[in-house]
KOLLUMFI-364729 format. One record per atom (N, C-alpha, C, O): atom name; z, x, y. Coordinates in nm, 3 decimals. Atoms other than C-alpha are relative to their C-alpha. Layout:
<recs>
  atom       zz       xx       yy
    CA        Z        X        Y
...
</recs>
This chain:
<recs>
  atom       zz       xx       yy
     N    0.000    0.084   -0.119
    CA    0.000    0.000    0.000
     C    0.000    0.088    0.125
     O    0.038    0.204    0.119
     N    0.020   -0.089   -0.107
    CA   -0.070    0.111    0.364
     C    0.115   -0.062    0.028
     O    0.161   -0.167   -0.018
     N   -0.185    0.045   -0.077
    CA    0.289    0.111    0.582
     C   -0.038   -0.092    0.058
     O    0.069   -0.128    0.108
     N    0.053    0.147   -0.082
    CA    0.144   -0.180    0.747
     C   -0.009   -0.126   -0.084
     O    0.002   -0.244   -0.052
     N    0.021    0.103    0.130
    CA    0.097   -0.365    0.445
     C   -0.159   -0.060    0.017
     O   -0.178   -0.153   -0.060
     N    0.119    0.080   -0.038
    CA   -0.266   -0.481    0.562
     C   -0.097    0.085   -0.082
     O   -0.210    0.093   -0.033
     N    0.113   -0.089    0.093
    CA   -0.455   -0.241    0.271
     C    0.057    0.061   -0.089
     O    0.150    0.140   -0.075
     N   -0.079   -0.038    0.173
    CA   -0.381   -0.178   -0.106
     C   -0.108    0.077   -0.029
     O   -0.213    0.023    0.008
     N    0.112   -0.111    0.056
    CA   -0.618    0.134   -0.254
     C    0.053   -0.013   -0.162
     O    0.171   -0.009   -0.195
     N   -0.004   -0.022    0.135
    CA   -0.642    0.131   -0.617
     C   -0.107    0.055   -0.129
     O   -0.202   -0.019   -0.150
     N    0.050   -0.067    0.107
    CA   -0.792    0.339   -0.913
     C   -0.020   -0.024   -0.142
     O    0.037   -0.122   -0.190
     N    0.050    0.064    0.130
    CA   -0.911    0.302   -1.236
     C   -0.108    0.135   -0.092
     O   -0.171    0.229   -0.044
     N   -0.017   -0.117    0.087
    CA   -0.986    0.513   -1.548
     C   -0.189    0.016   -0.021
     O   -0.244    0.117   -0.064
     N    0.184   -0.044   -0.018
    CA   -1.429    0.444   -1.507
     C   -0.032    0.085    0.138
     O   -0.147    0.099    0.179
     N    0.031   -0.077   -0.097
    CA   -1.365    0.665   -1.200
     C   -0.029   -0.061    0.157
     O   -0.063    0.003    0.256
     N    0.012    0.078   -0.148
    CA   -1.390    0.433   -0.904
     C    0.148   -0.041    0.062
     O    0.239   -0.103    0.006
     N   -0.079    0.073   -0.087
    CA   -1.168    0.374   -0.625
     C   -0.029   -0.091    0.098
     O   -0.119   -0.083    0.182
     N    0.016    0.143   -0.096
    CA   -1.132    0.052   -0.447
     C    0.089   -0.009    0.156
     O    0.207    0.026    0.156
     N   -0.107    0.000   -0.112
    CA   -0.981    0.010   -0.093
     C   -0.023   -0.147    0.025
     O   -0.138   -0.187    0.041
     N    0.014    0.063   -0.052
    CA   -0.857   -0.327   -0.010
     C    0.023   -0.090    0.083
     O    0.144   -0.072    0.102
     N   -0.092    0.102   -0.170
    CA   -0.759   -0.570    0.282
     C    0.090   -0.109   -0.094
     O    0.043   -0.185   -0.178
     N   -0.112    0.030    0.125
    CA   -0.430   -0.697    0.097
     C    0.002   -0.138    0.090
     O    0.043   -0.230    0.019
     N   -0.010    0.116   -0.009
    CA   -0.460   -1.011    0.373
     C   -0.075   -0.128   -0.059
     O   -0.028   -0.239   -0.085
     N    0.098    0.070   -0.004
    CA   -0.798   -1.147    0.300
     C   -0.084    0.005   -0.155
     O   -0.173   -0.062   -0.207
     N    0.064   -0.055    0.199
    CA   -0.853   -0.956   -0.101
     C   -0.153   -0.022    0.044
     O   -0.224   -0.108   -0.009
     N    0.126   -0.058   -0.008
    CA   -1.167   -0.851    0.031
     C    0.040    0.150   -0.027
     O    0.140    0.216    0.004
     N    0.008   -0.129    0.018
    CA   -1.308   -0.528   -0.115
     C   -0.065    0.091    0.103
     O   -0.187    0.086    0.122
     N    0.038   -0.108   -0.109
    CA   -1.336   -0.252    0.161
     C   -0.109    0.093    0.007
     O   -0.216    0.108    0.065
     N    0.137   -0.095    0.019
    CA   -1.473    0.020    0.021
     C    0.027    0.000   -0.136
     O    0.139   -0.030   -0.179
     N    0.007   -0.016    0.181
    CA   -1.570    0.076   -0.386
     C   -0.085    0.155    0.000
     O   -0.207    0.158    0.018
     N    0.081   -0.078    0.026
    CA   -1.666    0.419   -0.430
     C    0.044    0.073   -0.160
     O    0.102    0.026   -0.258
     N   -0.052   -0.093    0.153
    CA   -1.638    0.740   -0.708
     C    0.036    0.118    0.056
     O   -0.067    0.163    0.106
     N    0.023   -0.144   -0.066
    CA   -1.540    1.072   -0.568
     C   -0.078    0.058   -0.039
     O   -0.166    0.019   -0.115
     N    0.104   -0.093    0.032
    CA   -1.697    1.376   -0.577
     C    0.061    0.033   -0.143
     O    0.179    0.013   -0.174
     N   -0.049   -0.048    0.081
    CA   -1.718    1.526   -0.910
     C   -0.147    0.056   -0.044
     O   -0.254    0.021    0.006
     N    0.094   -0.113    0.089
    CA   -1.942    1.788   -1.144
     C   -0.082   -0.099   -0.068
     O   -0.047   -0.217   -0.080
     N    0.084    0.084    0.032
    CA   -2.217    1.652   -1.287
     C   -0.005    0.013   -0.156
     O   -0.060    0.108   -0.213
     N   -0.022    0.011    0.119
    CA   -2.148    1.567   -1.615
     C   -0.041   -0.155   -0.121
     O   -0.096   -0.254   -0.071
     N    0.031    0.136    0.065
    CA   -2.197    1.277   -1.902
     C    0.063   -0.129    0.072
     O    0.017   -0.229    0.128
     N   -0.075    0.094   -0.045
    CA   -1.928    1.105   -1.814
     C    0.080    0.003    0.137
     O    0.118    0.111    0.183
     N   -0.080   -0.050   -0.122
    CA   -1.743    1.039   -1.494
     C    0.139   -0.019   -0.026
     O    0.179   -0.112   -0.096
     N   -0.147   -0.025    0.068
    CA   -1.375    1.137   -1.531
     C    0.064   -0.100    0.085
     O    0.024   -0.145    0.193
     N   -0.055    0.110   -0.065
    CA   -1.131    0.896   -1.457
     C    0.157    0.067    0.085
     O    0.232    0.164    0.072
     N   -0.055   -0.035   -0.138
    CA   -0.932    0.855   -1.131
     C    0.159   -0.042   -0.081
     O    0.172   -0.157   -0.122
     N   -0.098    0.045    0.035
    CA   -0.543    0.884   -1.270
     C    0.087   -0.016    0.099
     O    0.190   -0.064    0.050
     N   -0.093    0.053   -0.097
    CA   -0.348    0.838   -0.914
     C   -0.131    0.035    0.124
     O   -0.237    0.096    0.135
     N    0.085    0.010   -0.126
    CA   -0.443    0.751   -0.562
     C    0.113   -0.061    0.112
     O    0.176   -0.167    0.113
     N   -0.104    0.075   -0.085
    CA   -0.229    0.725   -0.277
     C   -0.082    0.037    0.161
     O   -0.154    0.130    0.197
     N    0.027   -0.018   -0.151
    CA   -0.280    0.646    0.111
     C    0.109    0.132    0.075
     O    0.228    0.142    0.043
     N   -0.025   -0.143   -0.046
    CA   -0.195    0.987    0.306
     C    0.067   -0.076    0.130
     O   -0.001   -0.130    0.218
     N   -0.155    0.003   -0.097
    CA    0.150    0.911    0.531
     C   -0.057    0.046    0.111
     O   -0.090    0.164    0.117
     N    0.016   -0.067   -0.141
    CA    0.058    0.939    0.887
     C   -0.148    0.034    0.042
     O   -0.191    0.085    0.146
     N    0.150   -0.010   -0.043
    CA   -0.313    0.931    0.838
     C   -0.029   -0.147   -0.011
     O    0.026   -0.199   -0.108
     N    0.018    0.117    0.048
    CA   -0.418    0.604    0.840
     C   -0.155   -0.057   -0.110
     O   -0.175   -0.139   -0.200
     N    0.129   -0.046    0.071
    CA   -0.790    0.704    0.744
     C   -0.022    0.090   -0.134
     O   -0.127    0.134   -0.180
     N   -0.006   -0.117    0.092
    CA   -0.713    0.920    0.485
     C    0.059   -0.063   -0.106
     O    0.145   -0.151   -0.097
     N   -0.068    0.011    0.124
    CA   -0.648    0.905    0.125
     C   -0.028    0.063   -0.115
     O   -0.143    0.062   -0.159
     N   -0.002   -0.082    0.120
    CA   -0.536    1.137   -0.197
     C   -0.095   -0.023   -0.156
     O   -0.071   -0.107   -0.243
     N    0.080    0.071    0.147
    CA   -0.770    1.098   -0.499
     C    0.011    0.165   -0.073
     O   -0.016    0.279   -0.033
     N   -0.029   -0.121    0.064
    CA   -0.654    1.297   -0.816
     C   -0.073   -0.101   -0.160
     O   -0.048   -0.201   -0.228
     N    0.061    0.080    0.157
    CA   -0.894    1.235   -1.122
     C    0.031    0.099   -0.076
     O    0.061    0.210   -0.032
     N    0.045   -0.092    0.102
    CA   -0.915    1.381   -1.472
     C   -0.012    0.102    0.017
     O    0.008    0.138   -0.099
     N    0.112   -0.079   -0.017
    CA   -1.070    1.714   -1.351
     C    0.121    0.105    0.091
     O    0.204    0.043    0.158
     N   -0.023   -0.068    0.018
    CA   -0.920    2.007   -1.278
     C    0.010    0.029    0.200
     O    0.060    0.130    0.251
     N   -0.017    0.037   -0.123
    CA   -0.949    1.893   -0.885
     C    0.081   -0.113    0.088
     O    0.070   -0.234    0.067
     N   -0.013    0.136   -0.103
    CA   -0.779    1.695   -0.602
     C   -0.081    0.008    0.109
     O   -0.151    0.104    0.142
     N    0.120    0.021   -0.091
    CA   -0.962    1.539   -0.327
     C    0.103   -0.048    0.126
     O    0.180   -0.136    0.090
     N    0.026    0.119   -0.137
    CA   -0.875    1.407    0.049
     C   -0.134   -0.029    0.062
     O   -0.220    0.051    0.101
     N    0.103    0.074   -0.017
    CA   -1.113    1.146    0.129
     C    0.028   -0.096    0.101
     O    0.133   -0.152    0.132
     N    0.014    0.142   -0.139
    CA   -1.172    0.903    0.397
     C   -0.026   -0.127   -0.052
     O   -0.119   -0.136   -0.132
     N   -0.018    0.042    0.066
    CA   -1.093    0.599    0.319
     C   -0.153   -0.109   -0.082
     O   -0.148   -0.200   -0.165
     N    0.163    0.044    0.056
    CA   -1.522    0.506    0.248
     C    0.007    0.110   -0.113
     O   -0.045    0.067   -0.216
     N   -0.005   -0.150    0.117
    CA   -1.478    0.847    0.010
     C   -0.069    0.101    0.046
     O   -0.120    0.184   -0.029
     N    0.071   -0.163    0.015
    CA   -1.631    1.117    0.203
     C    0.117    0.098    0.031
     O    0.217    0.084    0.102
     N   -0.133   -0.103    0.016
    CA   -1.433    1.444    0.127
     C    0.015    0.060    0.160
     O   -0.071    0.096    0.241
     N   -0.064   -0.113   -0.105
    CA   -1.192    1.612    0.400
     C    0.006    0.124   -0.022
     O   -0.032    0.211    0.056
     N   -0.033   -0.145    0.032
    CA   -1.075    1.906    0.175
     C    0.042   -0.063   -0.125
     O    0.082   -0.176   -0.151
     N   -0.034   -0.013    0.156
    CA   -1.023    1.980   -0.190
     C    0.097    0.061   -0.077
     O    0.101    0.177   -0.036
     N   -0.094   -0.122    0.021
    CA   -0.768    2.151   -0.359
     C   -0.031    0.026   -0.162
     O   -0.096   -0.056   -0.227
     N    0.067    0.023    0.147
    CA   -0.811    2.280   -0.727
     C    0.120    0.137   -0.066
     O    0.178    0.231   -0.011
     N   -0.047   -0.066    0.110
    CA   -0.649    2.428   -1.057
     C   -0.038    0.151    0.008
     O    0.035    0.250    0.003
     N    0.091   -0.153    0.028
    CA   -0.877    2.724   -1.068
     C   -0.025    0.032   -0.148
     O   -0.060    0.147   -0.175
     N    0.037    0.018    0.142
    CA   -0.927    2.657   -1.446
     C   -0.077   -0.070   -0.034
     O   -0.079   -0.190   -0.006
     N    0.129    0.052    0.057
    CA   -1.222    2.602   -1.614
     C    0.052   -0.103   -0.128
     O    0.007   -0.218   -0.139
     N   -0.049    0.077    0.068
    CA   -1.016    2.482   -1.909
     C    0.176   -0.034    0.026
     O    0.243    0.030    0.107
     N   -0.116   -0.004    0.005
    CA   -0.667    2.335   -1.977
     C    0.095   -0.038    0.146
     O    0.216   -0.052    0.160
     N   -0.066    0.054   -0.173
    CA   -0.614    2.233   -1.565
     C   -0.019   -0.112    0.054
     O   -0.010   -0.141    0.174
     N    0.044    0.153   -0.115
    CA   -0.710    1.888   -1.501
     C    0.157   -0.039   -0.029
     O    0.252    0.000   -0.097
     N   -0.135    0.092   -0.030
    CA   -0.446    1.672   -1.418
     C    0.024   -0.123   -0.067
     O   -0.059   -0.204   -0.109
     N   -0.030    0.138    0.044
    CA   -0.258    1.406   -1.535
     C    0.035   -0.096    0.090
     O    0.001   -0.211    0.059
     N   -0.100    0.089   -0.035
    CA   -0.049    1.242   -1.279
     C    0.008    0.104    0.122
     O    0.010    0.228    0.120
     N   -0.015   -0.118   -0.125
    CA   -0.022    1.357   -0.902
     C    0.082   -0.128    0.112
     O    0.040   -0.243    0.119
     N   -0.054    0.060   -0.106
    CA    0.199    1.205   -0.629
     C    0.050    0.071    0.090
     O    0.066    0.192    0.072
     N   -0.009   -0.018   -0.102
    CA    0.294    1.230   -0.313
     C    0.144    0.039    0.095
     O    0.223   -0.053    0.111
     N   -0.136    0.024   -0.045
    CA    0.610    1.390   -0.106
     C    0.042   -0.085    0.123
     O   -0.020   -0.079    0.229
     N   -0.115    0.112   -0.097
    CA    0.847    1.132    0.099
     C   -0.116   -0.030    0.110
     O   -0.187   -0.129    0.097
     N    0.112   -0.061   -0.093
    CA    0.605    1.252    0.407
     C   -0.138    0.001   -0.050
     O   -0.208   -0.061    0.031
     N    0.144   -0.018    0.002
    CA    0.275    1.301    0.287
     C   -0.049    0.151    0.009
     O   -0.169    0.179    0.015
     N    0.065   -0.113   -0.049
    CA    0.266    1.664    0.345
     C   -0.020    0.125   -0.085
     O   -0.059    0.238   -0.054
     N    0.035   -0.074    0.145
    CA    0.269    1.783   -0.061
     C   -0.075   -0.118   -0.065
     O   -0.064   -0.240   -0.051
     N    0.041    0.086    0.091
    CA    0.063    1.664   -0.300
     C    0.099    0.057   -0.121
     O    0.131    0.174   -0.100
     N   -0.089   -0.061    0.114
    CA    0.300    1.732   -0.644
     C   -0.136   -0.075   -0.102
     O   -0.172   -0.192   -0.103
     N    0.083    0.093    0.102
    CA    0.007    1.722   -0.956
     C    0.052    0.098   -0.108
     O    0.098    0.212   -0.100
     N   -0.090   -0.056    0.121
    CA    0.119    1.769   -1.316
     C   -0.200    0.009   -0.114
     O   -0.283   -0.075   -0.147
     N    0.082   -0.051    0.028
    CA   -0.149    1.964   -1.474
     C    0.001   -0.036   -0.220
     O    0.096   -0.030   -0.299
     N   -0.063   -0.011    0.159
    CA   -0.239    1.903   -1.879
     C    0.053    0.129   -0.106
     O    0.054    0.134   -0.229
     N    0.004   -0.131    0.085
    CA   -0.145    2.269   -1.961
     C    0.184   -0.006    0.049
     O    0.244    0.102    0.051
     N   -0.133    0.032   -0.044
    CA    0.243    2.111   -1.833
     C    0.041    0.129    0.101
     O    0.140    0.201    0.098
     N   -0.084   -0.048   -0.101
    CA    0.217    2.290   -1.516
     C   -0.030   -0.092    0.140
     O   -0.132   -0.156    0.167
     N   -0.039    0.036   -0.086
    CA    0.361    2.180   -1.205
     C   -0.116    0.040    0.107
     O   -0.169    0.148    0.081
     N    0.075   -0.106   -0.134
    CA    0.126    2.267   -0.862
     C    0.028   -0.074    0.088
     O    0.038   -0.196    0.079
     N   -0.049    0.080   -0.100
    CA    0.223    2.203   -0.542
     C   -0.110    0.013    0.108
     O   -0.166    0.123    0.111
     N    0.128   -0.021   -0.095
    CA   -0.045    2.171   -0.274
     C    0.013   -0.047    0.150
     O   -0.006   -0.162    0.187
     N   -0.053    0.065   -0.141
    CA    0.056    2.165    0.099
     C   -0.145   -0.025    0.073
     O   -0.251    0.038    0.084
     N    0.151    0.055   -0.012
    CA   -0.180    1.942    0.234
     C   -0.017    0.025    0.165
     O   -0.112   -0.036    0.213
     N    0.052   -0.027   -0.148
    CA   -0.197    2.047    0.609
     C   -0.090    0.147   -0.031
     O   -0.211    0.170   -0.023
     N    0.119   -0.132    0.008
    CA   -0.282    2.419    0.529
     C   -0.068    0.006   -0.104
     O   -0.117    0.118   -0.100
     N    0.129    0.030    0.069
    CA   -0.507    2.352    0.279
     C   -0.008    0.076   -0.127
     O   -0.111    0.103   -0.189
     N    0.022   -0.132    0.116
    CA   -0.334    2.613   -0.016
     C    0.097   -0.075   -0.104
     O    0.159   -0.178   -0.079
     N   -0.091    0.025    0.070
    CA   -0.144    2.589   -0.317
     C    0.105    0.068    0.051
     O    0.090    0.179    0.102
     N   -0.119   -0.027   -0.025
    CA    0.207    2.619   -0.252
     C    0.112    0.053   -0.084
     O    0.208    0.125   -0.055
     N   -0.115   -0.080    0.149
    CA    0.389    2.688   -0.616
     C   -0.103   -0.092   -0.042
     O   -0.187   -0.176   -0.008
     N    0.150    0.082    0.124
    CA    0.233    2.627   -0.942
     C    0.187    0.081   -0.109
     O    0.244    0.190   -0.119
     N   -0.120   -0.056    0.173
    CA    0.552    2.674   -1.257
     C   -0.078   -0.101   -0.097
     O   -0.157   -0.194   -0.081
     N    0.016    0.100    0.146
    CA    0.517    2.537   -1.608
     C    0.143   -0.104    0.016
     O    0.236   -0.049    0.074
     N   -0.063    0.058    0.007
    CA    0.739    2.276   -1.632
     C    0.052   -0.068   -0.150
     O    0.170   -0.095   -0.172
     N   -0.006    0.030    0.154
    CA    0.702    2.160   -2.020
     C   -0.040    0.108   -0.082
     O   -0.132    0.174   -0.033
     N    0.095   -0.080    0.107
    CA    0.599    2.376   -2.292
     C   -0.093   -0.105   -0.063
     O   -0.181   -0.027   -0.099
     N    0.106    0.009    0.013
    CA    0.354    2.137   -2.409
     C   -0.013   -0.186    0.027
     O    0.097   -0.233    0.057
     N    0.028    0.126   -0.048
    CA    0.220    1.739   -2.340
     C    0.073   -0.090    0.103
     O    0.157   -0.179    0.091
     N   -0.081    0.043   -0.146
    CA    0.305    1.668   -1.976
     C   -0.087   -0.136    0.005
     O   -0.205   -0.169    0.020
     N    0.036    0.206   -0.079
    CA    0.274    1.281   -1.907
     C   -0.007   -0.011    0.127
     O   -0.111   -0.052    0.177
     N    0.017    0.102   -0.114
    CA    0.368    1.206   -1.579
     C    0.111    0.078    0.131
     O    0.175    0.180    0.104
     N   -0.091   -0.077   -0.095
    CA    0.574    1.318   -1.264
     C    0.026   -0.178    0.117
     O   -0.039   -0.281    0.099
     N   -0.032    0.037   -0.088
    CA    0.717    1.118   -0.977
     C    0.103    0.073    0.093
     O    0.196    0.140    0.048
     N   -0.057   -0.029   -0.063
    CA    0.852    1.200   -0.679
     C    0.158   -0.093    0.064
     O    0.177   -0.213    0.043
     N   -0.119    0.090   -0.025
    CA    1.217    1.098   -0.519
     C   -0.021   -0.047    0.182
     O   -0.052    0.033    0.270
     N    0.063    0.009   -0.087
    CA    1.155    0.923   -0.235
     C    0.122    0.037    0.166
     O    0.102   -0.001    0.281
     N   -0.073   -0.052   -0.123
    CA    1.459    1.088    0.004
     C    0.026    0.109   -0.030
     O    0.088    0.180    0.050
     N   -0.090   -0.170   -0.005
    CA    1.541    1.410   -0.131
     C   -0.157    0.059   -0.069
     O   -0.257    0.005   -0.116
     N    0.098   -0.075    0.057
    CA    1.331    1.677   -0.233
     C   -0.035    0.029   -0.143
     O   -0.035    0.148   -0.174
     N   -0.084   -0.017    0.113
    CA    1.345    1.622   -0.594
     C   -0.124   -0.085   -0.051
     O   -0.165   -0.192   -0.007
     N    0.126    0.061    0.084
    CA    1.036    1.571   -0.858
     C    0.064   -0.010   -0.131
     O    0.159    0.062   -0.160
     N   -0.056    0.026    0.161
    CA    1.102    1.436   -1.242
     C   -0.168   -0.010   -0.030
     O   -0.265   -0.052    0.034
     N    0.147   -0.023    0.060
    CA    0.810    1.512   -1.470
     C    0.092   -0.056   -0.123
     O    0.214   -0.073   -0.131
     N   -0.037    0.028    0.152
    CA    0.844    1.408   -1.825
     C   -0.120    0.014   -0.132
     O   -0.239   -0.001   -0.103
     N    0.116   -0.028    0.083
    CA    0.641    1.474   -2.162
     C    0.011   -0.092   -0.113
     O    0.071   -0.199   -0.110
     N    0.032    0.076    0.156
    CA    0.545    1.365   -2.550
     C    0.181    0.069   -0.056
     O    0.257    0.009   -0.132
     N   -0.150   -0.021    0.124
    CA    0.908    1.606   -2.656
     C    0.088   -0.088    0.059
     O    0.200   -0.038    0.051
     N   -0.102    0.113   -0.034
    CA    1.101    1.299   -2.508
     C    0.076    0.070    0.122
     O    0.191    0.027    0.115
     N   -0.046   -0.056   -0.093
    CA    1.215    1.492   -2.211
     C   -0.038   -0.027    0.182
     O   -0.150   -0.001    0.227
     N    0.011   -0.003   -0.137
    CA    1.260    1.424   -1.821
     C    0.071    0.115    0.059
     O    0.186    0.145    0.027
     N   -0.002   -0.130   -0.089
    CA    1.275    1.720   -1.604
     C    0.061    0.006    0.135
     O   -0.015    0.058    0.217
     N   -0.003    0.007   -0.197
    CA    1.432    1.689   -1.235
     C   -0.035    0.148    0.078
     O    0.036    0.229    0.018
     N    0.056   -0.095    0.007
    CA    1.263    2.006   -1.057
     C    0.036   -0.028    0.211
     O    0.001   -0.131    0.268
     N   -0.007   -0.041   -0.136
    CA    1.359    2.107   -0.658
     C   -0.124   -0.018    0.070
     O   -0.201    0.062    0.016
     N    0.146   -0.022   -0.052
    CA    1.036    2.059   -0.458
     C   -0.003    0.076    0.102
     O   -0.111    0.104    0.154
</recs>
């Protein structure tokens, strides 16, 4: 939801994101991000509106990339794994602010990506092996990841 409540963005696993006017459930914009040209298009697993931008919004698919996009989908800036294999993402959210992206990589590492200067910020392992999912806490600095060995993680951001 936008802090206004007047626009819901949502994602979906055929790779399209939807932006839409939460008064009127008209669809805004329907696009796909950018991505490698491949068989299939990888699917979009989080998507959040960017805190303090109102135009702006996080798209983290499958793929070994995140994206800021406008909210039609053309890219601002990219941020990326740097792995060819073993780095796409599972699960990426957003801190309190807007000013980390936190994405939980399938090789169960952590990366942190400060989204003004445009770098990775920390990158740890966090699981030894099948990282599910992460969320952030939404007043303290404080991420929980969790995996397949039945384990939640709380991790300092």
């Amino acid at each position: 939801w936008a802090a206004d409540g007047a626009r819901l963005v949502a994602c979906s696993s055929d790779g399209t994101v939807r932006v839409w006017d939460a008064r009127t459930s008209v669809c805004l914009f329907d696009f796909c991000p950018p991505h490698e040209v491949t068989a299939d298009r990888p699917g979009v697993v989080s998507v959040a509106l960017l805190p303090g931008h109102a135009d702006r919004l996080v798209v983290c698919c499958r793929t070994n990339t995140l994206h800021v996009l406008t909210l039609s989908g053309k890219p601002v800036r990219t941020f990326s794994t740097g792995k060819d294999e073993g780095g796409d993402f599972v699960a990426m959210s957003l801190s309190a602010q807007g000013g980390y992206a936190h994405c939980l990589a399938e090789d169960s590492s952590l990366y942190t990506f400060d989204l003004q200067e445009g770098q990775l910020d920390h990158l740890m392992k966090v699981h030894e092996s099948g990282a599910l999912g992460l969320c952030v806490h939404p007043h303290r600095n404080l991420v929980a990841t969790w995996s397949t060995d039945h384990s939640l993680r709380l991790w300092r951001a």
